[in-house]
C-alpha positions as CSV (number, residue, x, y, z in Angstrom):
1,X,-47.8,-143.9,81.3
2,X,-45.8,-141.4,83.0
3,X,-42.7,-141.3,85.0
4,X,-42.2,-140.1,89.0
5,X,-40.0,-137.5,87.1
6,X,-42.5,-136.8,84.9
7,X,-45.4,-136.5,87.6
8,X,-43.3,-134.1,89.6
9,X,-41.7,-132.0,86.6
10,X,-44.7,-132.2,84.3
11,X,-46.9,-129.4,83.6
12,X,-50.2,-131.1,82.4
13,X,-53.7,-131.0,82.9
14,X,-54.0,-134.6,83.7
15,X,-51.5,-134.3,86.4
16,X,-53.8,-131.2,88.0
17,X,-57.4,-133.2,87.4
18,X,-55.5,-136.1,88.7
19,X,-54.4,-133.5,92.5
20,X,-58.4,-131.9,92.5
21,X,-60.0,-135.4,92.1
22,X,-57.7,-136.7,95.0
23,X,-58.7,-133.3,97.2
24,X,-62.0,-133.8,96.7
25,X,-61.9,-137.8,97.0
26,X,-60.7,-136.8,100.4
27,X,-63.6,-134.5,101.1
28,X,-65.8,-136.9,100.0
29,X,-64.8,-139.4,102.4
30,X,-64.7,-137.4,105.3
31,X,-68.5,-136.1,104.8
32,X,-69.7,-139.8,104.1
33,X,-67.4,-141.0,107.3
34,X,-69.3,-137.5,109.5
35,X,-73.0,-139.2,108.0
36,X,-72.2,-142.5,109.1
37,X,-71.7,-140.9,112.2
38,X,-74.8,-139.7,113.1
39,X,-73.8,-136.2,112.0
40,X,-76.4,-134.3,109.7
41,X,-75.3,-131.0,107.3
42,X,-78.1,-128.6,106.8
43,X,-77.2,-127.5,103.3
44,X,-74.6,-130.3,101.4
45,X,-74.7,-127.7,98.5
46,X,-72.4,-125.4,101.0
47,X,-70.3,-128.3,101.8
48,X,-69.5,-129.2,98.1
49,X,-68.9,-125.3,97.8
50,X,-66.7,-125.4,100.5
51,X,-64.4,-128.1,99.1
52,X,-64.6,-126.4,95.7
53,X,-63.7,-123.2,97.5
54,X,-60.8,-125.0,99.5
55,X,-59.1,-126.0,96.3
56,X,-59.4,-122.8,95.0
57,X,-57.2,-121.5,97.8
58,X,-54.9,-124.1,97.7
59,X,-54.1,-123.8,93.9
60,X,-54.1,-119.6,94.9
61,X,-51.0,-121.1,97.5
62,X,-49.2,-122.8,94.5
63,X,-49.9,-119.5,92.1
64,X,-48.5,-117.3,95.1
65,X,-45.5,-119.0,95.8
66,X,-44.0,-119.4,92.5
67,X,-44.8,-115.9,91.3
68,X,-44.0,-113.7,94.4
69,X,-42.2,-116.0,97.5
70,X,-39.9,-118.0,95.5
71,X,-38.9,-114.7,93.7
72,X,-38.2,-112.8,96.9
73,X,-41.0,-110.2,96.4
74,X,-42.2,-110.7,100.2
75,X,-43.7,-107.7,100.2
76,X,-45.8,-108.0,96.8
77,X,-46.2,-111.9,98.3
78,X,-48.2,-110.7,101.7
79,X,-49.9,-107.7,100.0
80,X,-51.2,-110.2,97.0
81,X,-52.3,-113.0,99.1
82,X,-54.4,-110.8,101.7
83,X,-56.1,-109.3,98.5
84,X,-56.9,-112.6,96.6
85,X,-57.9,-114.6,99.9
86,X,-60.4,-111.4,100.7
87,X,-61.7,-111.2,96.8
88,X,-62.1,-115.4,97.2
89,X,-64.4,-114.4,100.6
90,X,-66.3,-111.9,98.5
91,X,-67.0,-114.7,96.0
92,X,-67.7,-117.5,98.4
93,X,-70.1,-114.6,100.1
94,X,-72.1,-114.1,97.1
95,X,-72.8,-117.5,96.1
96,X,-74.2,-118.0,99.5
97,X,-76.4,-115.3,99.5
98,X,-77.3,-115.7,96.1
99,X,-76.9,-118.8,94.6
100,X,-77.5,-121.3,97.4
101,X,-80.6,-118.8,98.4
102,X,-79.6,-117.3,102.0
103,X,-80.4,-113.4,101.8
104,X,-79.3,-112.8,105.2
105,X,-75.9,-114.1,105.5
106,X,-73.3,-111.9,107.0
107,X,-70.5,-111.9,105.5
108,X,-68.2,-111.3,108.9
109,X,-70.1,-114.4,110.1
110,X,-68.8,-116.4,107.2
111,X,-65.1,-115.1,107.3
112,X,-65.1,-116.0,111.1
113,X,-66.6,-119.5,110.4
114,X,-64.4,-120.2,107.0
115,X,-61.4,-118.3,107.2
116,X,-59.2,-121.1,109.2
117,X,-60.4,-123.5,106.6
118,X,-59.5,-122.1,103.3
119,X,-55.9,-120.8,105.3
120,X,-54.8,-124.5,105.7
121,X,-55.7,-124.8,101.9
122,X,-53.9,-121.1,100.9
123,X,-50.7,-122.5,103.5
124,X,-51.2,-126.2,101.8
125,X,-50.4,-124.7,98.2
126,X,-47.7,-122.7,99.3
127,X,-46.3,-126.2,101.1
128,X,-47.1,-128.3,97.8
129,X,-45.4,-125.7,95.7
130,X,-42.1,-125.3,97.8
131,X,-41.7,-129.2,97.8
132,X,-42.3,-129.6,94.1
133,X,-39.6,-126.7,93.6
134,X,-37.3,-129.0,96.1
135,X,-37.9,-131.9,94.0
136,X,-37.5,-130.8,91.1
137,X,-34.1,-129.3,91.9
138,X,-32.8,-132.5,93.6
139,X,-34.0,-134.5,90.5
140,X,-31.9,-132.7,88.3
141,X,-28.8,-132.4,90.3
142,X,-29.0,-136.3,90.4
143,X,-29.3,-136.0,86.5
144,X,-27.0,-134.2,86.3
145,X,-24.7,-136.0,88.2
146,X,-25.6,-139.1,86.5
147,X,-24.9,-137.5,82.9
148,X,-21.7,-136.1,84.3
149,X,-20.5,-139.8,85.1
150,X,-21.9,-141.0,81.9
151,X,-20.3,-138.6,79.6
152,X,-17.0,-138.9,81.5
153,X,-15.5,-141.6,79.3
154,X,-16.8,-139.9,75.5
155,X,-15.3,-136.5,77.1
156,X,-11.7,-138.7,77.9
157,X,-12.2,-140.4,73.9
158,X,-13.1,-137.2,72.1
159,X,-9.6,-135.0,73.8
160,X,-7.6,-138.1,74.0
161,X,-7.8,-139.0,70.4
162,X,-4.9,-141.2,69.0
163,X,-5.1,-139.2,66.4
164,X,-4.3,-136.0,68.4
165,X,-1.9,-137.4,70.5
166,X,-0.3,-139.2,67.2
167,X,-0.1,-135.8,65.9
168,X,1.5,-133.7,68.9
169,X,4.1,-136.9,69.3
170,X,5.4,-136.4,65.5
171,X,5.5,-132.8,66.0
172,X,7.4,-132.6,69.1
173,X,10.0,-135.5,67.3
174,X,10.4,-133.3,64.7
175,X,10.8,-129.5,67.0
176,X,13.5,-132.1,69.5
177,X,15.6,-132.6,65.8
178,X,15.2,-128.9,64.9
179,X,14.9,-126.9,67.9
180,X,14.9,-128.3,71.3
181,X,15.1,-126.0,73.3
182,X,11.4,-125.4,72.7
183,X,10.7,-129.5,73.9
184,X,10.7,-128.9,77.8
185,X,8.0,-126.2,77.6
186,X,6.1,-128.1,75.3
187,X,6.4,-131.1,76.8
188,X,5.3,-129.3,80.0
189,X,1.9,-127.8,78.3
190,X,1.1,-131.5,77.0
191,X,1.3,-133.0,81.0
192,X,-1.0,-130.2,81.9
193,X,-3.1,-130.6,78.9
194,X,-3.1,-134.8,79.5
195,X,-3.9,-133.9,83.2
196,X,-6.9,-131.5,82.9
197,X,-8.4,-133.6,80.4
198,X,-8.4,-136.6,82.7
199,X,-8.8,-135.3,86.3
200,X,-10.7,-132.3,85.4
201,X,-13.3,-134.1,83.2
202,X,-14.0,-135.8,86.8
203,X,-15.2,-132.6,88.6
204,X,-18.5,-131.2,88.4
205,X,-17.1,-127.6,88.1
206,X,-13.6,-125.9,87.8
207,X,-12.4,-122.6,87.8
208,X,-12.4,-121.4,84.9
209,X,-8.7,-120.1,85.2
210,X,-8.1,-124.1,84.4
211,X,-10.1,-123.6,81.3
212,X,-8.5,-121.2,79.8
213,X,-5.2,-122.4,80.6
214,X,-6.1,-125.8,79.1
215,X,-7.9,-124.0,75.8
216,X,-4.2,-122.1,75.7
217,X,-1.9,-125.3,75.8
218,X,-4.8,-127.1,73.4
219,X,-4.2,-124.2,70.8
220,X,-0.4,-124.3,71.5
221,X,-0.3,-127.3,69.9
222,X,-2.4,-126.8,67.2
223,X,-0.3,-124.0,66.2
224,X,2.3,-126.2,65.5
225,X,0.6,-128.7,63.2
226,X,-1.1,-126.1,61.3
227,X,2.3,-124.1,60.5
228,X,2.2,-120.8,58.2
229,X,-1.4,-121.6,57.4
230,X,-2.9,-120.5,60.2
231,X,-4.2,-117.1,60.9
232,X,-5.2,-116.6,64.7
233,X,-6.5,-113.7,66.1
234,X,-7.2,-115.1,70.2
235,X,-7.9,-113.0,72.9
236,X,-8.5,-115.1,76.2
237,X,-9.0,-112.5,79.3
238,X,-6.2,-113.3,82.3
239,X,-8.8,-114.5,84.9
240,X,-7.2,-115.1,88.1
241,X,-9.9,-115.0,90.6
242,X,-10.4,-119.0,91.6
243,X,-13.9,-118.6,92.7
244,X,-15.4,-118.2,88.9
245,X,-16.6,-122.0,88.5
246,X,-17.6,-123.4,84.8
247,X,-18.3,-126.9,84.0
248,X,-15.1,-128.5,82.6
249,X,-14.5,-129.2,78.7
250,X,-17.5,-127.3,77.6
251,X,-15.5,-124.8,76.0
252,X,-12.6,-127.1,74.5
253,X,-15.7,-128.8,72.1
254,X,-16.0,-125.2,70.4
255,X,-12.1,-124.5,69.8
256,X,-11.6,-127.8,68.3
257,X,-14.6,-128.1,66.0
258,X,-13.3,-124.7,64.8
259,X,-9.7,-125.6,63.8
260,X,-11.7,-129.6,62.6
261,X,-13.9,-127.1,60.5
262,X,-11.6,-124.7,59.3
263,X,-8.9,-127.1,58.7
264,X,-11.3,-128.8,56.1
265,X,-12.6,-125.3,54.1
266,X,-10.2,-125.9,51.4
267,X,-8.8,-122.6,51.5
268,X,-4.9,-122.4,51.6
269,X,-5.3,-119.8,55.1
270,X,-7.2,-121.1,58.2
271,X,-8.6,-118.0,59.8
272,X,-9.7,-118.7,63.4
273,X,-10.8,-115.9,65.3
274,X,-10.8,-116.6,69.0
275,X,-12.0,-114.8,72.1
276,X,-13.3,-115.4,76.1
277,X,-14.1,-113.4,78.7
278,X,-15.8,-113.2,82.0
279,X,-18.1,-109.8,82.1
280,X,-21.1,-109.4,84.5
281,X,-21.0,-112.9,85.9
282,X,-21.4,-114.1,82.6
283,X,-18.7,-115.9,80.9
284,X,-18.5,-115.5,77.1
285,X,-16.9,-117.3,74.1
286,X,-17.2,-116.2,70.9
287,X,-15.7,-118.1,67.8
288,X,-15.7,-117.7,63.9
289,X,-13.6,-119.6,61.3
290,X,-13.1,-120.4,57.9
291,X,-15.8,-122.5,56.9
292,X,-16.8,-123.6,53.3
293,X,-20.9,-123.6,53.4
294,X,-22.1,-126.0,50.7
295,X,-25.5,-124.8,49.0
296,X,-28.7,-124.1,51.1
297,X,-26.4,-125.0,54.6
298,X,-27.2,-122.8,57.0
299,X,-24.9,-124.6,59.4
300,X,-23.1,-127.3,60.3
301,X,-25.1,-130.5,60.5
302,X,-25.7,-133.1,62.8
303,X,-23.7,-135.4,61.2
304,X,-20.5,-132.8,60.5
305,X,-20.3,-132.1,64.6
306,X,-20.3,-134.6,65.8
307,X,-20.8,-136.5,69.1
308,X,-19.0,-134.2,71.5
309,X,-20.8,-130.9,69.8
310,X,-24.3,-132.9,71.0
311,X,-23.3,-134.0,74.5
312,X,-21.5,-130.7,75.1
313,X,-25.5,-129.3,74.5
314,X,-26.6,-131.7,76.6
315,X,-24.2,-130.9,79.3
316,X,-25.5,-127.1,79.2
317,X,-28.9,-127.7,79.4
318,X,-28.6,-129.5,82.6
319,X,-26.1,-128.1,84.3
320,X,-27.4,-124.0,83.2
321,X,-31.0,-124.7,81.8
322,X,-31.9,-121.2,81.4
323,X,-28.6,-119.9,82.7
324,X,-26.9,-120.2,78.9
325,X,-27.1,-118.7,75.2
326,X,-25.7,-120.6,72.3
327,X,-25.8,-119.1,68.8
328,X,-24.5,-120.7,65.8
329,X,-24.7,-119.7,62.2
330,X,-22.1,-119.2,58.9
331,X,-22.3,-116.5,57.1
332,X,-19.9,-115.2,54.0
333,X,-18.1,-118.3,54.4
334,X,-17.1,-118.2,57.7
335,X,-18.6,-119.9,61.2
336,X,-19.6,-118.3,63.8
337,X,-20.3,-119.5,68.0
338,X,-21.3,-117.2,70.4
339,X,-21.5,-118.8,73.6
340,X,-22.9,-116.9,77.0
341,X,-23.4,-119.0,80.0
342,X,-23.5,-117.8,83.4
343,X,-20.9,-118.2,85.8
344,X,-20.8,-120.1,88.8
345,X,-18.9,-119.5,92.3
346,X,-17.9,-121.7,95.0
């Protein structure tokens, strides 16, 4: 049994018997309510034709729409649906004359007598189609919204880890013994990273500026626990204009399964390479570690990344659908993310 959201979103061919029967139901309806009138049809073959006809148009309203209106090709959109509502005239013509039997039909005669009929069913697809589109987008901003709220307290659990926090706390004890002058700064990156991670996870988009600053500070500090080990090559472009919008902590999931991954290779350097920029209004992350492939792996898998890897997917899907690329794949013992997604402004 199927869903309102599933109705409305679907793209079946239960749903469309389901719209024809219902068209034609109505038809139906109003021919039996003209006979118990008083009111005779010459021909009810024409009638059914007619109805058949009128749905025609109406589905020829949906077709239109999505493929020229909703695209912005006006031009192609008028041009197309005088063409296809004059070849459907043709059509209807020639069954008349020939397969309902009436050799002397005119065919201006029928476009004056049918015309404003199979309009209100060309203008009633077009209507349908517009308020499906509608729908559909309000239904998934609401999901959207709804996953945003849901995935508000695993996004708060997965950056504020004890075991992170644990980690920064020791090393920041141990840089106050040896070298304090570096405390205040650090100390100053961990309130920005503590604050982004809680108020930012709250908003449905920030600018991306905030992003980046936050992947910094998060990096910052795994500098510090990794030591002489690590190897970082990071390139993060210095975005300043405000108005570039991303979805917060999308990014952050990558960085960190890269120093989890790499950190666990077995190899005695972690080589991270690290780079985002915003090009084209496309913002793009790319990512490759050390990464020991065990045999026939092609990847990481499901149960190596983890919750946040899954519902930062999740995340895109809804808030981008189309609007995103995500590649993934190790090769020569190394891991590799390229992320493209396109950006948002506000």
């Amino acid at each position: 049994m199927f869903s309102i959201q599933q109705f409305i979103t679907g793209r079946t061919w239960k749903r469309h018997l389901f719209f024809a029967v219902a068209i034609l139901s109505v038809f139906s309806l109003g021919i039996c309510l003209f006979y118990a009138g008083g009111f005779n049809f010459n021909d009810p073959r024409q009638v059914v034709q007619n109805c058949l006809f009128f749905i025609a148009y109406l589905y020829s309203g949906r077709w239109l729409c999505a493929y020229y209106y909703l695209k912005g090709r006006l031009l192609t959109f008028v041009i197309i649906s005088l063409l296809l509502s004059l070849a459907l005239l043709v059509i209807d013509f020639l069954f008349i004359k020939f397969f309902l039997g009436y050799p002397n039909a005119g065919f201006l005669e029928l476009m004056y007598g049918v015309t404003p009929f199979f309009a209100v069913g060309l203008i009633t697809g077009m209507l349908l189609k517009l308020i499906r589109v509608s729908m559909e987008k309000e239904l998934k901003e609401v999901q959207a919204r709804v996953e945003q709220r849901e995935s508000e307290f695993g996004l708060l659990q997965a950056q504020l880890s004890p075991h992170f926090l644990f980690n920064v706390l020791n090393n920041l004890y141990g840089i106050s013994i040896t070298n304090q002058e570096r405390v205040p700064k650090l100390l100053l990156q961990l309130s920005q990273l503590l604050r982004y991670s809680v108020y930012g996870a709250r908003k449905a988009l920030v600018p991306l500026k905030e992003e980046v600053d936050y992947i910094s500070n998060f990096v910052a500090f795994q500098q510090i626990g990794m030591s002489d080990r690590l190897v970082l090559e990071m390139n993060l472009a210095n975005i300043n204009d405000t108005r570039i919008k991303i979805a917060p902590l999308v990014l952050i999931v990558f960085v960190e399964n890269a120093f989890k991954h790499a950190r666990s290779a077995g190899s005695q350097k972690i080589y991270i390479c690290l780079s985002l920029r915003s090009s084209n209004d496309f913002i793009c992350l790319e990512i490759s570690n050390s990464y020991q492939q065990g045999p026939g792996e092609t990847g990481l898998d499901e149960e190596n990344t983890g919750v946040g890897l899954a519902n930062t997917i999740k995340r895109l899907d809804l808030l981008y659908g189309k609007d995103y690329t995500l590649k993934q794949y190790a090769r020569d013992n190394q891991y590799f993310v390229e992320l493209k997604l396109k950006a948002k402004y506000a």
